[in-house]
N, C-alpha and C positions, 0 to 999 in steps of 0.2 A: 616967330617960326612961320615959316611959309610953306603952306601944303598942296602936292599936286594934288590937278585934278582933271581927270581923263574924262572924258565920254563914253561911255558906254552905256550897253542896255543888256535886260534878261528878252532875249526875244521866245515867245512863245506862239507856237503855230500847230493846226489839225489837218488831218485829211475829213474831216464832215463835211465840209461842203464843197469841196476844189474835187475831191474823190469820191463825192455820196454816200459817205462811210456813217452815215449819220447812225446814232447808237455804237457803236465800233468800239468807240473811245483810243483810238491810233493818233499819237501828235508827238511833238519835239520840243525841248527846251534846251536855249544853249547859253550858257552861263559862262562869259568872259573869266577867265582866271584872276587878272588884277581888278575885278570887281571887289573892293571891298567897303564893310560897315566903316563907319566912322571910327572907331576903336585901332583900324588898319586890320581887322581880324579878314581872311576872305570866307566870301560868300562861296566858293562851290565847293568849302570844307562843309560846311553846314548840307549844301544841296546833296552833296555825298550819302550823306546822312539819310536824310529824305527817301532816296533812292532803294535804300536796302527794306524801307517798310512794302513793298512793290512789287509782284512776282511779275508785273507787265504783264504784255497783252504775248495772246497765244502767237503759236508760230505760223496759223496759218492768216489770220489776220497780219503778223509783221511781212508775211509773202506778199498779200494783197497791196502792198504799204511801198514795198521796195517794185514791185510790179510796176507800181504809179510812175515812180522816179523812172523806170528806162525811157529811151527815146521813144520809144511805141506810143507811153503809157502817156507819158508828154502831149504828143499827137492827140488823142483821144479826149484828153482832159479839154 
C-alpha cells in the first residue's frame, strides 16, 4: 500500500513582540485541513476540540490585534 504524503505544517505565531503586546497573550494558529495523525484521523477535528475549552482574548485586546494588520498599523510596526 502506498501512502501520500503532503507537506504541511501547524504554523503558530503572536503579536508579543512584532506588536509589543507582550502579556496580551493575542496570536494565531492555523491548522491545514489534510493534516492528518497516522490513523488518517484529521488533526483540526481534535484542534476543534481544543478551541471550545477557550473564551479567548477580550474584544478590546482582538481590536488592538486587527488594528496591527491594517496598512497603518503595518507602517508602524
Amino acid at each position: 500500500m502506498h501512502q501520500m504524503v503532503f507537506q504541511v505544517a501547524i504554523e503558530v505565531g503572536s503579536f508579543s513582540k512584532v506588536a509589543g503586546f507582550t502579556g496580551v497573550r493575542l496570536g494565531w494558529v492555523i491548522v491545514p485541513e489534510k493534516l492528518c495523525y497516522v490513523d488518517g484521523k484529521h488533526i483540526i477535528d481534535d484542534f476543534h476540540k481544543v478551541l471550545t475549552f477557550s473564551s479567548g482574548p477580550s474584544n478590546i485586546v482582538q481590536a488592538g490585534g486587527l488594528a496591527c494588520l491594517t496598512e497603518e498599523g503595518i507602517k508602524v510596526r
